[in-house]
Residue frames as qw, qx, qy, qz and C-alpha x, y, z in Angstrom:
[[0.000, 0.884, 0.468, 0.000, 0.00, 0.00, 0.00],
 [0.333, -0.625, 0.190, 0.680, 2.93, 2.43, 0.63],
 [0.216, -0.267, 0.487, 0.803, 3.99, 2.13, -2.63],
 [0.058, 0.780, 0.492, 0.382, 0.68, 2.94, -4.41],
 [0.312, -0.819, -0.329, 0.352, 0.34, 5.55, -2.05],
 [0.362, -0.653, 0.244, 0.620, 3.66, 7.23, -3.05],
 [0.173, 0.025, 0.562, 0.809, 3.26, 6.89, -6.84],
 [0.089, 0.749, 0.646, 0.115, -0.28, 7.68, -6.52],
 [0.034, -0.936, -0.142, 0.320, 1.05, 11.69, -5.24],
 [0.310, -0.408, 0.575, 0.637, 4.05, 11.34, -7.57],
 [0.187, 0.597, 0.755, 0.198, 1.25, 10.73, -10.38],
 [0.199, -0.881, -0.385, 0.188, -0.36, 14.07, -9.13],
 [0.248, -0.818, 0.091, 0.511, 2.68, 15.97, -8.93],
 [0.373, 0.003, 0.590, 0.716, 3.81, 15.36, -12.56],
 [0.150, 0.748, 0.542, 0.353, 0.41, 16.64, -13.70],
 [0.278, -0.906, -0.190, 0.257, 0.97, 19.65, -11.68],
 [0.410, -0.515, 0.396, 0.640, 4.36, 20.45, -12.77],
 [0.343, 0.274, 0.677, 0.591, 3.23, 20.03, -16.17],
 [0.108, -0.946, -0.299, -0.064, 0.08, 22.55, -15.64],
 [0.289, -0.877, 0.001, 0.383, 2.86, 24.87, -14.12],
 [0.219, -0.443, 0.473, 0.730, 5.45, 24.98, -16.97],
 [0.189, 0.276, 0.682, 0.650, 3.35, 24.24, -19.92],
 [0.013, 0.858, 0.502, 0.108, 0.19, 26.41, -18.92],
 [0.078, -0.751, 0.055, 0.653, 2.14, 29.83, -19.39],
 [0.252, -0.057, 0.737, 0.625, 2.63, 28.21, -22.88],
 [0.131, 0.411, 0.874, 0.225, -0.75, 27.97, -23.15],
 [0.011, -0.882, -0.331, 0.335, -1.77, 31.29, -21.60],
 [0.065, -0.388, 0.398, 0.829, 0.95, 33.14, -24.42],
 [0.215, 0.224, 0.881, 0.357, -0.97, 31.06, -26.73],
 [0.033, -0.721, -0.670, 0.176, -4.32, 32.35, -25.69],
 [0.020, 0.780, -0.132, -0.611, -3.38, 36.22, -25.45],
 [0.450, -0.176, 0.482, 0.731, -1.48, 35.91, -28.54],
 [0.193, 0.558, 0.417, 0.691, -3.99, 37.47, -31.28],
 [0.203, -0.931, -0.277, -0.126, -5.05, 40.19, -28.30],
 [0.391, -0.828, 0.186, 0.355, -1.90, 41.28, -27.08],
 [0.583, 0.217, 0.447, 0.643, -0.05, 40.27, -30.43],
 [0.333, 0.828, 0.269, -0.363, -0.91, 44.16, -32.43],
 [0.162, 0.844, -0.467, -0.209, 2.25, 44.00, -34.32],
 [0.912, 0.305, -0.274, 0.011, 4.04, 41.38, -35.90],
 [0.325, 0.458, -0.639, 0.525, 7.31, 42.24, -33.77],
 [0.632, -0.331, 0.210, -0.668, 4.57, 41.83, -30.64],
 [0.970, 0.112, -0.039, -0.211, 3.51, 38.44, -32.00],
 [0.607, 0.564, -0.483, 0.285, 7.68, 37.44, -31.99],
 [0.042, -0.423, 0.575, -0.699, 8.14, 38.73, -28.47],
 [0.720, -0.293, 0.324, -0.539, 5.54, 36.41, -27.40],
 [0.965, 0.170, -0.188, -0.067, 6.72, 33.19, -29.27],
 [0.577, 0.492, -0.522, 0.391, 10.20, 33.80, -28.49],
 [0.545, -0.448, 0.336, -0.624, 9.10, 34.20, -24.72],
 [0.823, -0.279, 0.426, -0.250, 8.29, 30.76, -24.82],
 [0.393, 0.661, -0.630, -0.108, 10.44, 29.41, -27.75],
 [0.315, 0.486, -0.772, 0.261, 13.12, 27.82, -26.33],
 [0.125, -0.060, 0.860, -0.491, 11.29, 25.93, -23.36],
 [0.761, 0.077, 0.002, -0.644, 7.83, 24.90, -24.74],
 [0.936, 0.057, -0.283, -0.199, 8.70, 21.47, -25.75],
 [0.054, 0.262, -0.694, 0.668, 11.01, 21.24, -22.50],
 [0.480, -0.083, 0.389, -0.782, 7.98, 22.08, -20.63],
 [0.881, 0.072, -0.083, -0.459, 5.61, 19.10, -22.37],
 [0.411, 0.367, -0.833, 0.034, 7.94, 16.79, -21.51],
 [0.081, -0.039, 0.721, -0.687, 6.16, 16.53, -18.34],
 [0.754, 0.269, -0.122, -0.587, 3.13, 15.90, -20.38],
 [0.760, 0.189, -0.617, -0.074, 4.78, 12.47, -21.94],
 [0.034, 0.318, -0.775, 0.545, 6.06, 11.76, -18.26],
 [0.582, 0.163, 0.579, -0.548, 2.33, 11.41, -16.43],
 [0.734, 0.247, -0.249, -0.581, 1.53, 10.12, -19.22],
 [0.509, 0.267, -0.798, 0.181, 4.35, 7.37, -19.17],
 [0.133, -0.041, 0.776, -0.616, 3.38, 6.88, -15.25],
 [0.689, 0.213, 0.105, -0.685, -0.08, 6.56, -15.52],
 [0.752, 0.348, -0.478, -0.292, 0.73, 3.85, -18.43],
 [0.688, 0.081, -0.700, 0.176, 3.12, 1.53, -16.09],
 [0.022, -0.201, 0.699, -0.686, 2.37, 2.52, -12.81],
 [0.417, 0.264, 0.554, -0.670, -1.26, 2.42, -13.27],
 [0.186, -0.024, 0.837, 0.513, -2.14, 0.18, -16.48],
 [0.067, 0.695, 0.705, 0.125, -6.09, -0.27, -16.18],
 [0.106, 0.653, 0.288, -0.692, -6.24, 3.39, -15.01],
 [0.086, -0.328, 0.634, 0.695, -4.20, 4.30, -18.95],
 [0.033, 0.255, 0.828, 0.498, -6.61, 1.95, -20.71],
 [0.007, 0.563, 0.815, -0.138, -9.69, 2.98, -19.42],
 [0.059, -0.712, -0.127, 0.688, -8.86, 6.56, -19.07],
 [0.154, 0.309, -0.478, -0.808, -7.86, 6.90, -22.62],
 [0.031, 0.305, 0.917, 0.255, -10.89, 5.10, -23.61],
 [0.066, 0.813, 0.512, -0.270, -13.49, 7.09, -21.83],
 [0.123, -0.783, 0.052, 0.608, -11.38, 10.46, -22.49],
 [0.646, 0.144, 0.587, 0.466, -10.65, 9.23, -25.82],
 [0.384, 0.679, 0.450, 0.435, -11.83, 12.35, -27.80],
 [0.237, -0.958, -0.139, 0.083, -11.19, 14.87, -25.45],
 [0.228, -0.861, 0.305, 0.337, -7.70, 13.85, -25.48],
 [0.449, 0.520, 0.384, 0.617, -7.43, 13.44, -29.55],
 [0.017, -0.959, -0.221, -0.174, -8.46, 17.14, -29.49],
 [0.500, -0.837, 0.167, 0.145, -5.67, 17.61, -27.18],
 [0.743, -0.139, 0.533, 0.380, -3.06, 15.86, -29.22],
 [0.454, 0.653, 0.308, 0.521, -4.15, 17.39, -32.49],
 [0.140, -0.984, -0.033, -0.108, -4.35, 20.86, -30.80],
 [0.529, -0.627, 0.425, 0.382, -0.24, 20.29, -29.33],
 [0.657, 0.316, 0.496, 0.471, 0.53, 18.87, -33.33],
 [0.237, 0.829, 0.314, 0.396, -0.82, 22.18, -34.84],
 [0.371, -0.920, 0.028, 0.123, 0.73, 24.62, -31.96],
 [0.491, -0.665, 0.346, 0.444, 4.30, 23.02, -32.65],
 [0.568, 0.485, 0.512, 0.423, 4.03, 22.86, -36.20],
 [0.112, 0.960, 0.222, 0.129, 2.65, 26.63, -36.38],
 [0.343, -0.880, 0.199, 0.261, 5.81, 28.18, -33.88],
 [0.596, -0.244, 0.588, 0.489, 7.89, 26.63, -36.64],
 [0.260, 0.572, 0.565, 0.534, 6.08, 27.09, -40.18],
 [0.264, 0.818, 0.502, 0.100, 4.95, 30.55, -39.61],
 [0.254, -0.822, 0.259, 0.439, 8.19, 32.39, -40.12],
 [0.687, -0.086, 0.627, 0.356, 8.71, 30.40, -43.43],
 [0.190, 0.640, 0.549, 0.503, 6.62, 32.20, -46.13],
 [0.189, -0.317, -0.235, 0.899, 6.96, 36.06, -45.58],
 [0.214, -0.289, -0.567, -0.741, 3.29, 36.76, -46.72],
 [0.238, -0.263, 0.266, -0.896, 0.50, 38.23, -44.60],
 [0.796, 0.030, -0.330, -0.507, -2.00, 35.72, -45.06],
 [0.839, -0.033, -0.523, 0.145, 0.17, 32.51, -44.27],
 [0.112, 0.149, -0.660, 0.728, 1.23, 34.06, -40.97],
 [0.605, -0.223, -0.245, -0.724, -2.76, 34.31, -40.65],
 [0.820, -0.036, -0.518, -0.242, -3.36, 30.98, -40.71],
 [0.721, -0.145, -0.610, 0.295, -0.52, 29.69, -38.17],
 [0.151, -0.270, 0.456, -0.835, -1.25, 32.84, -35.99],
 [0.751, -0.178, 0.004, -0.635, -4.90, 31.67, -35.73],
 [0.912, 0.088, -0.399, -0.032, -3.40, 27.86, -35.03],
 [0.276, 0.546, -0.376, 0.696, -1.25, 29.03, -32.31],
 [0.320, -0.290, 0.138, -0.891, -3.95, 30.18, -30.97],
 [0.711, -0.202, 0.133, -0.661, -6.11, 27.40, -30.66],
 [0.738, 0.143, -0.566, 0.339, -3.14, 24.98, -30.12],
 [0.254, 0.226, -0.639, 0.690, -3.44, 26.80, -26.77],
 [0.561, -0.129, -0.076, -0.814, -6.89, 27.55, -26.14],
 [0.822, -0.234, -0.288, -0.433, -8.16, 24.00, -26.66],
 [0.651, 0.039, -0.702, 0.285, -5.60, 21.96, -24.49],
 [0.046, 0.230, -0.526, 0.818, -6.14, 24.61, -21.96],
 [0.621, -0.085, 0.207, -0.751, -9.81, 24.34, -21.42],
 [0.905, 0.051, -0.314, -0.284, -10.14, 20.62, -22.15],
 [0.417, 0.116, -0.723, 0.538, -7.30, 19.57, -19.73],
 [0.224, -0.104, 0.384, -0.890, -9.91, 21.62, -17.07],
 [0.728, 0.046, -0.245, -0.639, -12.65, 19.94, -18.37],
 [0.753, 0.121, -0.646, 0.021, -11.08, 16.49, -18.25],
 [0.364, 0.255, -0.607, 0.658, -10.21, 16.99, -14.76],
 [0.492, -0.050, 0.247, -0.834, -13.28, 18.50, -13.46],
 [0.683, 0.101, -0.458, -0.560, -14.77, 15.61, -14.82],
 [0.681, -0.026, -0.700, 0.214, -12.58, 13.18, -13.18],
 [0.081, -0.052, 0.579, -0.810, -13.07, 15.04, -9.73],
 [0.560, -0.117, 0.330, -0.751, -16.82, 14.36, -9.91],
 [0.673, 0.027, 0.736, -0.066, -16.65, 10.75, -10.83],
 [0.359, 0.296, -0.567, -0.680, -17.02, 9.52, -14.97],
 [0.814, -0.074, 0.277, -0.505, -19.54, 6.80, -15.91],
 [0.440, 0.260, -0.838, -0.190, -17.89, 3.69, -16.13],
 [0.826, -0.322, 0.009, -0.462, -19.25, 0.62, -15.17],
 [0.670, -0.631, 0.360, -0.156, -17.42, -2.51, -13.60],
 [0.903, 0.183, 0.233, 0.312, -16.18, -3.22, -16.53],
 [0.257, -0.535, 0.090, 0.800, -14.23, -0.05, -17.19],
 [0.165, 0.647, 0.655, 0.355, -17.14, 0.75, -20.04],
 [0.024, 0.219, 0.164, -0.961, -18.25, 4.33, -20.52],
 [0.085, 0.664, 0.731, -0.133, -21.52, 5.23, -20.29],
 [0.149, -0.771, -0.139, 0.603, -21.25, 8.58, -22.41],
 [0.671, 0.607, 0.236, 0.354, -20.15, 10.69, -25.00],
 [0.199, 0.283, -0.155, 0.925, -17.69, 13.89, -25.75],
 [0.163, -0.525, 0.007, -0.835, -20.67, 16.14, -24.52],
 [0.716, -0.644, -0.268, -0.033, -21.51, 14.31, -21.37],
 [0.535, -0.302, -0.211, 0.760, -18.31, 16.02, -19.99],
 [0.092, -0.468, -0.143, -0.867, -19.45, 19.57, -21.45],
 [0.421, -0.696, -0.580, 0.044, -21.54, 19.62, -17.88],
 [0.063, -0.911, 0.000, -0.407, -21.45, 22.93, -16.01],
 [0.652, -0.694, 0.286, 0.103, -18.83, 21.52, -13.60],
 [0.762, 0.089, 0.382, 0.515, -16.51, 20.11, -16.32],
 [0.365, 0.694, 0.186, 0.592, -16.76, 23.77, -17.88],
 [0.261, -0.941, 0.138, -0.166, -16.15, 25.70, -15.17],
 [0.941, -0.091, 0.205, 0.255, -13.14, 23.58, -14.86],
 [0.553, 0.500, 0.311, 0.590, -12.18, 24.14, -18.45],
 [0.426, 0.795, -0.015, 0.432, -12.40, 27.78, -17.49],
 [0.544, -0.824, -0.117, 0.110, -10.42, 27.85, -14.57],
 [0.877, 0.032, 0.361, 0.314, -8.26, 26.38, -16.02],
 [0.401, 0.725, 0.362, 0.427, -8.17, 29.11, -18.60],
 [0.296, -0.909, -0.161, -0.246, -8.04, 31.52, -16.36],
 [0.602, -0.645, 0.289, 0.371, -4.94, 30.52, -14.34],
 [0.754, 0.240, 0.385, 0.475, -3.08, 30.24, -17.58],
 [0.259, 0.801, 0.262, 0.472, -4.12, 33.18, -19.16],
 [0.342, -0.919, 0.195, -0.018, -2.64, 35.13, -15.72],
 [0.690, -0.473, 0.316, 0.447, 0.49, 32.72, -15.38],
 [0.533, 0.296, 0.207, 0.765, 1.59, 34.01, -19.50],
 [0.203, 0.876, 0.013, 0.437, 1.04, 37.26, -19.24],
 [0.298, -0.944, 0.136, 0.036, 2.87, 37.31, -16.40],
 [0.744, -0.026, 0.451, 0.492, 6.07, 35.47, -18.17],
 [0.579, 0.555, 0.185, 0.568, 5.50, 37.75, -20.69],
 [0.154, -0.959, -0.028, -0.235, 5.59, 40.96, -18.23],
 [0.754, -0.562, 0.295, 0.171, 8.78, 39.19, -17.31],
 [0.681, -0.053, 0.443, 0.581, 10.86, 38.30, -20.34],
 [0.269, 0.717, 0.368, 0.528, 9.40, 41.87, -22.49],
 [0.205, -0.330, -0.283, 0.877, 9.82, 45.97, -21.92],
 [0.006, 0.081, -0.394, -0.916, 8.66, 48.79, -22.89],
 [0.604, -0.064, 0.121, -0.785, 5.01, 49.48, -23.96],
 [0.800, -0.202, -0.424, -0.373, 4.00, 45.92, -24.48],
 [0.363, -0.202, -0.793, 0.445, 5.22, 44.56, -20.93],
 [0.221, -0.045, 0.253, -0.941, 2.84, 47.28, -20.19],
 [0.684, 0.030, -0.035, -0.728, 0.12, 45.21, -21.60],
 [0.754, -0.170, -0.613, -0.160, 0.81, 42.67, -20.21],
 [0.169, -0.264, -0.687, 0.655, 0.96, 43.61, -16.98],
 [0.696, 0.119, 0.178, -0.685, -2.72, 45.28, -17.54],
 [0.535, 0.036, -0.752, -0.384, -3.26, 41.93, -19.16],
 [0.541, -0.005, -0.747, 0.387, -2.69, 40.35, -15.68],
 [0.230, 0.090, 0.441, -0.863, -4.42, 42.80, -13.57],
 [0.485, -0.005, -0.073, -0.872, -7.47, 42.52, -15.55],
 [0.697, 0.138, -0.671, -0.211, -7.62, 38.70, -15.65],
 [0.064, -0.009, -0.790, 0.609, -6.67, 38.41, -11.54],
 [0.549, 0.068, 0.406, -0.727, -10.32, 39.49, -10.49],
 [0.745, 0.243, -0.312, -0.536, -11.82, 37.01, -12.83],
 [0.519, 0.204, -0.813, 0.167, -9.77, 34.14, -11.71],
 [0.103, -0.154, 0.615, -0.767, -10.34, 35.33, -7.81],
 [0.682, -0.012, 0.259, -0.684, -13.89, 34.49, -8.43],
 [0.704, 0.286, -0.553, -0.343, -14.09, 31.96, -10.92],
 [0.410, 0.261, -0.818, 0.307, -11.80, 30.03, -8.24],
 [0.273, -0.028, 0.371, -0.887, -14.05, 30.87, -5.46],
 [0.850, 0.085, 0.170, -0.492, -17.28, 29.29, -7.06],
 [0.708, 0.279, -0.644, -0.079, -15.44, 26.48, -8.36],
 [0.199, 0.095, -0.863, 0.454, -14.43, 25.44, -4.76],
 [0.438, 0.071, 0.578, -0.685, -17.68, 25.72, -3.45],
 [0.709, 0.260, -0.490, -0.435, -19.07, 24.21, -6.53],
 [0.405, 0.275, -0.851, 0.189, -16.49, 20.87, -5.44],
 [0.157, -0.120, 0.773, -0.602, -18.63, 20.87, -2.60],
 [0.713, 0.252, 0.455, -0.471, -21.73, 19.88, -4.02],
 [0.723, 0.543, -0.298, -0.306, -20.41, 18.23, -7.17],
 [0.347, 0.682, -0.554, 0.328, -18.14, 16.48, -5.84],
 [0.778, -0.597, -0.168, 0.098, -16.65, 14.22, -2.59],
 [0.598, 0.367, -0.422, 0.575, -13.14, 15.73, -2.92],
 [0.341, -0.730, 0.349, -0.478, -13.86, 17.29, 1.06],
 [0.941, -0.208, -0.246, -0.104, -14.61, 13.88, 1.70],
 [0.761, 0.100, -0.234, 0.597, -10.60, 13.79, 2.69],
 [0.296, 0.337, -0.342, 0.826, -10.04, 16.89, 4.21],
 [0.575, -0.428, -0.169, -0.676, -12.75, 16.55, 6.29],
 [0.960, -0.089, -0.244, 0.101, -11.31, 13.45, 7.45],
 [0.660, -0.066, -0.076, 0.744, -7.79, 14.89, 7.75],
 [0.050, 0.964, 0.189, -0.179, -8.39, 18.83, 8.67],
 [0.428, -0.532, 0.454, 0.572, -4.07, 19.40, 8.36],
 [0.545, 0.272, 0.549, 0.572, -5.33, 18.90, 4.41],
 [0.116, 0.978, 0.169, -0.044, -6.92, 22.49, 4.32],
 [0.524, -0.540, 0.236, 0.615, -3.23, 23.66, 4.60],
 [0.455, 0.106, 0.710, 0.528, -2.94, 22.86, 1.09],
 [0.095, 0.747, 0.656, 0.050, -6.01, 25.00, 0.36],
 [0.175, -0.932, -0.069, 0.308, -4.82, 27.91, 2.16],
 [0.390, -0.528, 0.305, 0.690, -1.80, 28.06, 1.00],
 [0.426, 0.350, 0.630, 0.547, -2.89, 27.82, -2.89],
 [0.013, -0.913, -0.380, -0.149, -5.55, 31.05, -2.19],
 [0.351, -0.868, 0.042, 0.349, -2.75, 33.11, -0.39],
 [0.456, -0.061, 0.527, 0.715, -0.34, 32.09, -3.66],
 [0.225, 0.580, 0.728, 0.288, -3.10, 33.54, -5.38],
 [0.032, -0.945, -0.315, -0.085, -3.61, 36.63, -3.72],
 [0.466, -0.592, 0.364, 0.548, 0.19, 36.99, -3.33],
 [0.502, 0.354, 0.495, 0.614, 0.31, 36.99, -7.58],
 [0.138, 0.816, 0.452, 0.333, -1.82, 40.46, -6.87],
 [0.502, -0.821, 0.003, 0.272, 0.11, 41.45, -4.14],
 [0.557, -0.305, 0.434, 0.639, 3.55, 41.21, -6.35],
 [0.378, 0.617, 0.342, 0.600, 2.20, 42.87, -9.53],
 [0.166, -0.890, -0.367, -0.214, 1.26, 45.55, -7.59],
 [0.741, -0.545, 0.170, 0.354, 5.06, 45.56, -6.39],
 [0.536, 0.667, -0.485, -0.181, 6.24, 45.43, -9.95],
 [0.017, 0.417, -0.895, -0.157, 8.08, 42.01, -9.05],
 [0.907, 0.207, -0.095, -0.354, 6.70, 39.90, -11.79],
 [0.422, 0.194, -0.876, 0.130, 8.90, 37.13, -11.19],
 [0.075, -0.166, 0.756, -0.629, 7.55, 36.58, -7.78],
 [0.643, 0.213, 0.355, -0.644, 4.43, 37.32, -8.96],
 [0.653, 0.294, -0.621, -0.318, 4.82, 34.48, -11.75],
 [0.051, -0.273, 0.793, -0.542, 6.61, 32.83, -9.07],
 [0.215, 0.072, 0.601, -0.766, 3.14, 32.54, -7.17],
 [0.855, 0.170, -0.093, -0.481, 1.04, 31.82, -9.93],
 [0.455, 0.366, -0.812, 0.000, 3.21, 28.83, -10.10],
 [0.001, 0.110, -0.877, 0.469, 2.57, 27.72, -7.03],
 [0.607, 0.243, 0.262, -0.710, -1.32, 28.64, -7.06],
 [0.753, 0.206, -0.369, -0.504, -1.75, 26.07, -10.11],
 [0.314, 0.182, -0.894, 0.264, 0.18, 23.46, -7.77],
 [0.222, 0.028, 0.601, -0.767, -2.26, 24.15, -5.35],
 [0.704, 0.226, -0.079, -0.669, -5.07, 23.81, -7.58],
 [0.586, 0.287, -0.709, -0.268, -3.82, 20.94, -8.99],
 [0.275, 0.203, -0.876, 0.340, -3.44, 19.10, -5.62],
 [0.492, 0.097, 0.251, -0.828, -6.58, 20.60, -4.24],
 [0.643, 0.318, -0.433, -0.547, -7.79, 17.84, -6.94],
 [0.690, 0.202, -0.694, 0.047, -5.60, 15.10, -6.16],
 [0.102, -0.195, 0.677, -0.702, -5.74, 14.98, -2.35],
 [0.593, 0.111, 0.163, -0.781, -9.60, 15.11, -2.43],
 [0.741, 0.318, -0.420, -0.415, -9.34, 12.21, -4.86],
 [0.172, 0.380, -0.874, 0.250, -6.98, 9.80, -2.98],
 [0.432, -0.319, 0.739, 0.406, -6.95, 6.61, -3.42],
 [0.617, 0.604, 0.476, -0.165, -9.55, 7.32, -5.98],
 [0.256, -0.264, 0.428, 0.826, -7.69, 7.85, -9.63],
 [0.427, -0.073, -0.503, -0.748, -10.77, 7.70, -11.69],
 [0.366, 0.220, 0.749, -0.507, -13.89, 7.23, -9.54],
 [0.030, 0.490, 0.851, 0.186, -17.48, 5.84, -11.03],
 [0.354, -0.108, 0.280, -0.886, -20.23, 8.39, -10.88],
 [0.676, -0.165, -0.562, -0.447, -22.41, 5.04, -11.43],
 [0.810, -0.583, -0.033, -0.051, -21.13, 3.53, -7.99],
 [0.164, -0.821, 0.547, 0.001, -17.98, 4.16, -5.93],
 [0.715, -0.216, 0.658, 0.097, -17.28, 0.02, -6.13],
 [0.752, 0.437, 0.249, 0.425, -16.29, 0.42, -9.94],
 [0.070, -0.970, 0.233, -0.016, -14.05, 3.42, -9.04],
 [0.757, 0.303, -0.324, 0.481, -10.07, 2.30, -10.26],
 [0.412, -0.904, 0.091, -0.062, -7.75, 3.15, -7.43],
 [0.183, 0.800, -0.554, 0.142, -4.62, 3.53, -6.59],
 [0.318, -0.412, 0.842, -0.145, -4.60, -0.05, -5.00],
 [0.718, 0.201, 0.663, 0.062, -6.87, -2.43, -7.43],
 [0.741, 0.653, 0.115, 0.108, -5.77, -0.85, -10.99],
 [0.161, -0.817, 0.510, 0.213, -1.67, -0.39, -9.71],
 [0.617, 0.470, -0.630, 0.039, 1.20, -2.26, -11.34],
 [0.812, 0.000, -0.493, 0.312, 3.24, -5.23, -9.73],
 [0.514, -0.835, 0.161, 0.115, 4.90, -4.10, -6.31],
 [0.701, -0.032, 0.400, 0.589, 8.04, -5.25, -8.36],
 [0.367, 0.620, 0.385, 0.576, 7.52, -3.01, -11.45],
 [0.464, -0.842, -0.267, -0.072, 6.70, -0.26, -8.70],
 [0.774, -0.558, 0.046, 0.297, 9.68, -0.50, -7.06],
 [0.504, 0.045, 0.358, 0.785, 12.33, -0.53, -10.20],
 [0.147, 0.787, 0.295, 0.521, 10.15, 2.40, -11.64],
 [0.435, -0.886, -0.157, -0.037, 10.37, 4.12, -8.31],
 [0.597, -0.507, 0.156, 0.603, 14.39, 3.95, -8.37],
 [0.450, 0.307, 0.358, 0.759, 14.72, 4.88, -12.01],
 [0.262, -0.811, -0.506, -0.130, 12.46, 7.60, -11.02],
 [0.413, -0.855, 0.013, 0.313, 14.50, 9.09, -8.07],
 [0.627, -0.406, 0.291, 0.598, 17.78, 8.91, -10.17],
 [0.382, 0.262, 0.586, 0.665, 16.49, 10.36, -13.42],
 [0.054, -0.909, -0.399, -0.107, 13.59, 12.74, -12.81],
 [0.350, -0.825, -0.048, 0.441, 16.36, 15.21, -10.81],
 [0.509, -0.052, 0.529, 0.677, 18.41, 15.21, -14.09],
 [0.186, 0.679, 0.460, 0.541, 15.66, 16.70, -16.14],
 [0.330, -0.905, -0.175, 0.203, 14.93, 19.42, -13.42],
 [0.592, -0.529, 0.062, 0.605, 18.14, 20.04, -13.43],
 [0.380, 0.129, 0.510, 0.761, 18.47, 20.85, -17.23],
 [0.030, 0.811, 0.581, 0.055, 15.02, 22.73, -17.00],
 [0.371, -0.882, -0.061, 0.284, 16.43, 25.01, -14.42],
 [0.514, -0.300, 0.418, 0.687, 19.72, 25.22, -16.39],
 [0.179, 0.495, 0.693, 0.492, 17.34, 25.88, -19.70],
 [0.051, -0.923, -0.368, -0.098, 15.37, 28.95, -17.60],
 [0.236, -0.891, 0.189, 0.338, 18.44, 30.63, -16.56],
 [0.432, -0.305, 0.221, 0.819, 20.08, 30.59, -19.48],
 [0.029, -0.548, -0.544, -0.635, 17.03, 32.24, -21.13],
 [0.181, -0.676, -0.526, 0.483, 15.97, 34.08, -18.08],
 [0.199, -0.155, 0.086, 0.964, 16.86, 37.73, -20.35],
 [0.387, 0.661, 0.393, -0.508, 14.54, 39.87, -21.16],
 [0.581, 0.407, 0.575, 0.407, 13.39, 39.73, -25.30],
 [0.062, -0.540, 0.220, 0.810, 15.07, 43.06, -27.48],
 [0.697, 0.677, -0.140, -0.191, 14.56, 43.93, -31.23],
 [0.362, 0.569, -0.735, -0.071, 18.22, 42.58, -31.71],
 [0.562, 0.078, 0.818, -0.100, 17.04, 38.79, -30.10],
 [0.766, 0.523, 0.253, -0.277, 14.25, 39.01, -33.07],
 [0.323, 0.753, -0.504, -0.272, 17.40, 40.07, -35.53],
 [0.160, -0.601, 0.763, 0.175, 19.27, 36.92, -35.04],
 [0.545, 0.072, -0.765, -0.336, 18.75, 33.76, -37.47],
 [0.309, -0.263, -0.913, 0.049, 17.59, 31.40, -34.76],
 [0.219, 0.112, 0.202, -0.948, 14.85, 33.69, -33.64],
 [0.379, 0.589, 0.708, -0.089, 11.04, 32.96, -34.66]]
């Protein structure tokens, strides 16, 4: 039981890490055709994330990879039920890194069109349909005891799986602009730091009825009720939150990035806590809910994953962190100038 236990929050914390470095990808994404007004704009926001977008989804193939051998039936079933939601999600990442590549090829007004408007909704949909898919799995999906779904795409479109989708949105859309109010000067870091102001109050609620939502959609209290010391986790995600408004309002947008980082950890865990040991629960009946202890791998298989794990996972960090600081400068006209530019 330990070791479920311990890949079941190691599970958890790859999705989270993955929400925290790829969902500023997604929130440039999003802003891009409103805060883009200039073609040198639209540069300063791709080159922003450039170099560390497909860094950042690595942590995407990771939970996936875990999920697949740590937690086999969860993998099959999940991509079965979720099967279209995440196609959508796959095509939408295809078209996003295709676009940051093809749409500096053809200097013509039109074909930047196209892979601006593909950019765009390479970030859009993964953002709100990762929210969706989640929200979904926090209030339970309909399988039955065979791991059958009882559904379709638009049974997740429910008003709790969309408010999800837009929290989801929402934290993004604050954590790029503030990356971009970080790595830009001049008048557009201006707009995106009003980007970020205007987008905090909207989150502050959104986040707000979503957690009280969880309470009636939902058993994720069901655990912290049980274990009050889990509210911690709660608080501390709402005070990252109101500490992102507290640092703009400083001017230090690192910190305040900083803090949205942490606030989408928070969210994320806010998720996975609540769930435990439930990875994908039934809404048909809790006794066809997969957990972390009747749909795990071998306690062998466990184990070796769990060393290769400790001895490889700090390597990638390591390059990440080596990857943000030597990009940590802020983006000039003479970055755009040079050949490996976007």
């Amino acid at each position: 039981m330990v070791l479920q236990t311990i890949w079941f929050f190691l599970w958890g914390l790859l999705w989270a890490i993955f929400f925290m470095t790829d969902g500023f990808d997604f929130g440039i994404g999003t802003l891009y055709p409103f805060l883009g007004k200039t073609d040198q704009d639209k540069r300063i926001m791709i080159n922003a994330l450039g170099p560390l977008w497909d860094g950042n989804e690595v942590w995407l193939v990771t939970a996936g990879g875990v999920t697949f051998a740590a937690f086999p039936l969860v993998y099959s079933v999940m991509f079965s039920s979720l099967y279209s939601a995440l196609m959508l999600i796959l095509f939408a990442l295809i078209l996003r890194g295709v676009s940051f590549e093809f749409r500096g090829k053809v200097d013509h007004p039109v074909w930047r069109k196209i892979w601006d408007s593909c950019i765009f909704i390479g970030s859009f949909a993964p953002a709100l349909l990762f929210g969706v898919a989640f929200a979904n799995i926090f209030q339970g999906i309909p399988i039955d005891h065979n791991g059958i779904y009882h559904g379709t795409l638009f049974t997740l479109l429910n008003p709790y799986g969309l408010l999800g989708g837009v929290l989801f949105v929402l934290l993004f859309l604050v954590h790029g602009a503030l990356w971009l109010a970080v790595k830009s000067t001049g008048e557009f870091h201006e707009r995106a730091v009003s980007a970020a102001n205007k987008i905090w109050p909207v989150l502050l609620v959104v986040a707000v009825v979503f957690l009280i939502a969880s309470k009636f959609s939902t058993r994720l209290y069901d655990n912290y009720i049980a274990h009050p010391v889990f509210f911690s986790v709660i608080l501390t995600t709402v005070l990252s939150l109101l500490g992102v408004k507290f640092f703009i309002s400083k001017k230090a947008f690192f910190k305040a990035w900083f803090a949205s980082a942490l606030t989408i950890v928070g969210a994320t865990f806010f998720g996975v806590i609540g769930l435990y040991p439930n990875l994908f629960p039934s809404s048909l009946s809790p006794k066809y809910s997969l957990t972390a202890y009747n749909a795990s791998s071998s306690p062998l298989t466990l184990k070796i994953m769990l060393i290769v794990v400790i001895l490889f996972i700090p390597v990638v960090i390591g390059y990440q962190i080596w990857a943000y600081h030597l990009f940590k400068d802020k983006i000039t006209a003479d970055d755009l100038a040079h050949e490996e530019a976007y």
